[in-house]
LOTITOR-289527 format. One record per residue (C-alpha): residue in one letter; y, x, z. Coordinates in steps of 0.5 Angstrom, whole numbers. Example, Ala and Ser with C-alpha at 12.3 -4.5 7.8 and 13.67 -1.06 7.14 Angstrom:
BEGIN
  code      v      u      w
     A     -9     25     16
     S     -2     27     14
END
This chain:
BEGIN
  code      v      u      w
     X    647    169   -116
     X    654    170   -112
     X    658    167   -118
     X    653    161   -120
     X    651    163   -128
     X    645    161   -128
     X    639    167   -128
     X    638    170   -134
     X    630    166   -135
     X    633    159   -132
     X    630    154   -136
     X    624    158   -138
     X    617    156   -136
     X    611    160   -134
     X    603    157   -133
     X    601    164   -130
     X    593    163   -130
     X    592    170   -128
     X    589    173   -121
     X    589    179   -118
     X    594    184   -119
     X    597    186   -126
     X    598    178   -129
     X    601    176   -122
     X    606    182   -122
     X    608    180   -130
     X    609    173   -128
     X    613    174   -121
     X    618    179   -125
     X    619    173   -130
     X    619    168   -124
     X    625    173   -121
     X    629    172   -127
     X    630    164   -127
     X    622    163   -130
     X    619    157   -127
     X    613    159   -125
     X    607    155   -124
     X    600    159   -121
     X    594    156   -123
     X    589    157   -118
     X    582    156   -119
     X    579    152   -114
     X    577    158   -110
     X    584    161   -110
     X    586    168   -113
     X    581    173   -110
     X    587    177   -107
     X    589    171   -101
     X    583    173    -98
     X    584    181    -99
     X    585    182    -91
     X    588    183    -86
     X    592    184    -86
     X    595    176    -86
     X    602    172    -85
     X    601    167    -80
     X    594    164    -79
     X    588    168    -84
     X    586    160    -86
     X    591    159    -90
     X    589    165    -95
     X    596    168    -95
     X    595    176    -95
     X    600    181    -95
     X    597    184   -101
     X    597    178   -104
     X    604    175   -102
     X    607    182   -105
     X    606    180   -112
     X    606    172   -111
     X    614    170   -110
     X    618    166   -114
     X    612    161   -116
     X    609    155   -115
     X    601    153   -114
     X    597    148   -117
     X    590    149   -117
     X    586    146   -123
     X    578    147   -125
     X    578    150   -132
     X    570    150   -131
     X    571    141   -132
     X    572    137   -138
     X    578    134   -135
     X    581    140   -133
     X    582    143   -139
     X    584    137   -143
     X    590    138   -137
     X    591    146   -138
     X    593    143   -145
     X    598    138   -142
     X    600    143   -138
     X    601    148   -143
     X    605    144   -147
     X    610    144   -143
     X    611    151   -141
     X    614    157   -146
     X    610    163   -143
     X    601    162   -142
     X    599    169   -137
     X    592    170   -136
     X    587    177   -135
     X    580    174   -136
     X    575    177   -140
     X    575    174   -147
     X    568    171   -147
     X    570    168   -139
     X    578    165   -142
     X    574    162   -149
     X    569    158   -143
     X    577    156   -139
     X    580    154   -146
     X    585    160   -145
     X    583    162   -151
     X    589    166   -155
     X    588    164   -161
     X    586    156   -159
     X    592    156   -155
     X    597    158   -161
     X    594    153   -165
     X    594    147   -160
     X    602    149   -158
     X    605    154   -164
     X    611    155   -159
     X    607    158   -154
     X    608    165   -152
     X    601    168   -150
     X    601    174   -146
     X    593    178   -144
     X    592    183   -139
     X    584    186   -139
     X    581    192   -138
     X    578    196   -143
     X    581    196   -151
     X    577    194   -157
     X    573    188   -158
     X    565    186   -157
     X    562    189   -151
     X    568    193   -149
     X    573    188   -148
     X    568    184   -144
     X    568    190   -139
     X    571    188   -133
     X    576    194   -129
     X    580    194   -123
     X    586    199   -122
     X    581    204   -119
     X    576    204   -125
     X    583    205   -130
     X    585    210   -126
     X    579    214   -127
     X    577    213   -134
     X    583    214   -136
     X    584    220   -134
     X    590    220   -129
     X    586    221   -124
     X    583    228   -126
     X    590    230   -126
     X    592    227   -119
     X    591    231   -113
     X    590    238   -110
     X    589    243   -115
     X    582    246   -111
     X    580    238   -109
     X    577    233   -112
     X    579    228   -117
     X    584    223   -113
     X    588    216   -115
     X    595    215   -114
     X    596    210   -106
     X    599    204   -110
     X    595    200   -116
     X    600    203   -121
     X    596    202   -128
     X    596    195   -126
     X    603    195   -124
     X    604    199   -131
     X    600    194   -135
     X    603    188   -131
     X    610    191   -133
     X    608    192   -141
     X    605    184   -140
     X    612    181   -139
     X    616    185   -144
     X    611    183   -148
     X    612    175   -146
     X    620    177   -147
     X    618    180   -154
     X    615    173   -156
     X    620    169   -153
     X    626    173   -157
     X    621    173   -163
     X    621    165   -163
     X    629    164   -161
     X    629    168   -167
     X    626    163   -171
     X    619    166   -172
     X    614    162   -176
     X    608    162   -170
     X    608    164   -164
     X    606    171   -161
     X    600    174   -158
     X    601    180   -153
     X    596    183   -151
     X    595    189   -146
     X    589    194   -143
     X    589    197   -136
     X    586    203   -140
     X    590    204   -144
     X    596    203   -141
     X    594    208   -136
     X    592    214   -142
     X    599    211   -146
     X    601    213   -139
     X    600    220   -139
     X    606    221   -143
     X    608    229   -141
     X    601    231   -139
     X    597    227   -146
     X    604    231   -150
     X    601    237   -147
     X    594    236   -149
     X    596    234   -156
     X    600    240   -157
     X    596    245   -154
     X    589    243   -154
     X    589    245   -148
     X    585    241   -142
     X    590    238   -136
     X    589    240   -129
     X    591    238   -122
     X    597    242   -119
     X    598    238   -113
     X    606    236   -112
     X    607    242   -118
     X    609    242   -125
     X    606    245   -130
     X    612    246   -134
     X    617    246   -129
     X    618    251   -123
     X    620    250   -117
     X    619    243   -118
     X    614    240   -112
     X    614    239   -105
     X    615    246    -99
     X    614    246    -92
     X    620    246    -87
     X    620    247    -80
     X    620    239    -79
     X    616    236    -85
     X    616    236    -92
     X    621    236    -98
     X    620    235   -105
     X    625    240   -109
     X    626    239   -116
     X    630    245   -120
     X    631    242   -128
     X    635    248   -130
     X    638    254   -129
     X    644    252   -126
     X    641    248   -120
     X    635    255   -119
     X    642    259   -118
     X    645    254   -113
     X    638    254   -110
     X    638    261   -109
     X    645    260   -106
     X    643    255   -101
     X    637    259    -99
     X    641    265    -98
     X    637    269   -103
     X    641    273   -109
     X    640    272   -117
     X    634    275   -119
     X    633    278   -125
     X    624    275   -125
     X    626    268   -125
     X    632    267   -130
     X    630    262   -135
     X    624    257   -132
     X    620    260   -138
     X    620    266   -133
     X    619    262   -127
     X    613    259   -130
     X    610    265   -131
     X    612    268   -124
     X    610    261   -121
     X    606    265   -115
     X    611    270   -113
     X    617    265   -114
     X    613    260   -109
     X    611    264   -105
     X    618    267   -104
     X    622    260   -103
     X    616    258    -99
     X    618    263    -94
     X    625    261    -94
     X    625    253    -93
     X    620    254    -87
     X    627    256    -83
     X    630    249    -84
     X    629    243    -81
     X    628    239    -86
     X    633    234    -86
     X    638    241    -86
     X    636    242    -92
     X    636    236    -96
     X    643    236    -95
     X    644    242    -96
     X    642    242   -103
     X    644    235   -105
     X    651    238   -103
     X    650    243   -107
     X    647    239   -113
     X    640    241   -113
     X    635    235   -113
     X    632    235   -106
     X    629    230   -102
     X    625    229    -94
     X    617    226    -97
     X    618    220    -93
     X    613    216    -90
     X    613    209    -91
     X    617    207    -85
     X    623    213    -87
     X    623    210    -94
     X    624    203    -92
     X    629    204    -87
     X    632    208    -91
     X    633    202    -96
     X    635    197    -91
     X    641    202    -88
     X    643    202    -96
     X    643    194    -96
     X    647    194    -89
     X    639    192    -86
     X    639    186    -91
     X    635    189    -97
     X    628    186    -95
     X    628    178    -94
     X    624    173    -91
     X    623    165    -93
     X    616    162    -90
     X    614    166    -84
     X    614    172    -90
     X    618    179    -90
     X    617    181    -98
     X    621    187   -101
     X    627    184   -106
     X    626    185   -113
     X    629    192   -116
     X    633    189   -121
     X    640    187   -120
     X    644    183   -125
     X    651    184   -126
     X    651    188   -120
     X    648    182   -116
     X    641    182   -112
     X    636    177   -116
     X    635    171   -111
     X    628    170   -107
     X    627    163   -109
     X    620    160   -107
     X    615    164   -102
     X    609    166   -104
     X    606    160   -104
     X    601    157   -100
     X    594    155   -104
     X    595    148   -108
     X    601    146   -104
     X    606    145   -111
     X    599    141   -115
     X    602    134   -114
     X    609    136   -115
     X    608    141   -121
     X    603    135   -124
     X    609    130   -124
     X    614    134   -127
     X    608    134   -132
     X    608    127   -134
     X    603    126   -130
     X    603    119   -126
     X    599    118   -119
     X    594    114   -122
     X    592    120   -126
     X    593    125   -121
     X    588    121   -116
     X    583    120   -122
     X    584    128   -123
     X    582    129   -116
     X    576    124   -116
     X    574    128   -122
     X    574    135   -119
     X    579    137   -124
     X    584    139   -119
     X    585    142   -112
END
């Protein structure tokens, strides 16, 4: 940061034994706060390396960008939990660290020694913090689940999509990014907890599953409430109208009219007079059709970016549904063309946190696989002859 004050995570340090997506989107946010973050990577790597293309730079170097999207701000070390040695060494890692990550299945983390509660008692100031895919125990919590099968046993995707189609996911993994946010609040939960002098360390755990039913919000508000079952409404609302996507001459905008100040200002700018129908949004919910149609009409006389800031001179929330390209430009002309960043051959996003008005610094790249193992094993008190001996034995990469 611009001023020096050190970032607000500085000194803390993370063994990140997670792959894949949710547990490695929880580590890189304590990782952009200061947290030191050592990946542990089995001898295969994380899956997501090979997920591509595409790759930045040579694909035998595993770095994908699905991968690199989620990895910044840490350091590799590969280690064979499946080894005697390399357990003995997680313990000796561990000991050295204030945040353990993981999203292994029960059974699958007892067999690594990434068990929680062996973990909290071999080292009672360690913050433990899971990820797994279905809640309960027993067979339930074996049950792996990637964001897709979340997405659909959750219910999210019966609401997702056009009313007349099928069910349809969201275009971005969201309950693993959902569940990685909730992992790391629960870590930072711990953490406070044992600066507050709690007796033992702390266990926080989280499901895909039900961070995507918890996720729900309104719409399980609304089955609650009424009983009723939820539907699609596209880029509607059930409760709100206008509040959803129109066509204009030249592409899509979203309008989103949250009171009746806002429906008459739109009104004004559409040139249409008060209308008596729609007064208050519990009648335009009940003349949802008619109401639509009518806006409809009128909106597909404007070109879109017209009207966008027409309607946002007017205070009426109005945005162009960009694509992804429009929205990044959209960011980078915002920042002076420097809100993306690049370190190692790699453009990655910046984290959107800002402390004390100031951007968050990307630190380390998305590391290449192993390349911080001696270095990260030497910080752990770990001398060369060990190290070799680890290497002879298999345990480490």
């Amino acid at each position: 940061m611009g001023s020096q004050q050190p970032l607000p995570l500085a000194g803390i340090r993370v063994l990140d034994c997670s792959r894949v997506y949710a547990g490695p989107i929880a580590s890189m946010l304590l990782g952009d706060l200061g947290a030191d973050v050592w990946k542990l990577e089995p001898p295969d790597g994380d899956e997501t390396r090979g997920w591509g293309p595409p790759f930045w730079g040579d694909p035998a170097d595993r770095r994908s960008a699905y991968f690199a999207s989620v990895n910044r701000n840490k350091r590799s070390l590969v280690v064979n939990l499946k080894t005697d040695a390399g357990r003995s060494l997680l313990d000796r890692l561990a000991a050295q660290c204030d945040v353990l990550l993981h999203n292994y299945q029960p059974s699958v983390a007892t067999q690594l020694g990434l068990d929680p509660e062996r973990l909290r008692a071999t080292h009672p100031r360690l913050v433990v913090s899971t990820i797994g895919g279905f809640p309960g125990e027993g067979d339930s919590a074996e049950r792996p689940a990637y964001d897709l099968v979340a997405q659909a046993v959750s219910g999210l995707m019966s609401v997702t999509g056009d009313p007349h189609g099928g069910p349809m996911k969201v275009g971005v993994a969201l309950l693993d990014l959902t569940a990685g946010l909730q992992a790391a609040i629960g870590a930072l939960a711990g953490l406070v907890a044992r600066e507050r002098g709690g007796a033992s360390s702390l266990h926080a755990s989280v499901s895909l599953i039900e961070a995507g039913v918890a996720s729900l919000t309104n719409v399980l508000g609304h089955h609650l409430a009424t009983g009723d079952e939820p539907r699609r409404w596209g880029t509607g609302h059930p409760s709100i109208v206008p509040y959803q996507a129109f066509a204009a001459r030249d592409g899509h905008l979203v309008i989103a009219v949250g009171n009746d100040g806002q429906f008459a200002r739109l009104l004004d700018v559409l040139d249409l007079g008060p209308d008596s129908r729609f007064a208050s949004n519990e009648d335009r919910v009940a003349g949802r059709d008619e109401l639509i149609a009518m806006l409809a009409v009128r909106v597909g006389d404007w070109a879109r970016d017209d009207l966008v800031a027409a309607l946002s001179a007017a205070d009426v929330p109005a945005g162009p549904v960009n694509s992804v390209s429009e929205a990044l430009a959209a960011m980078e002309a915002a920042h002076d063309g420097g809100w993306t960043q690049s370190v190692d051959g790699v453009r990655l996003a910046p984290s959107p946190v800002l402390v004390d008005g100031e951007r968050l610094p990307l630190r380390n790249p998305p590391p290449r696989f192993g390349a911080q193992t001696d270095e990260i094993l030497r910080e752990a008190g770990l001398d060369p002859g060990e190290i070799a001996r680890l290497r002879a034995e298999g345990a480490i990469g």
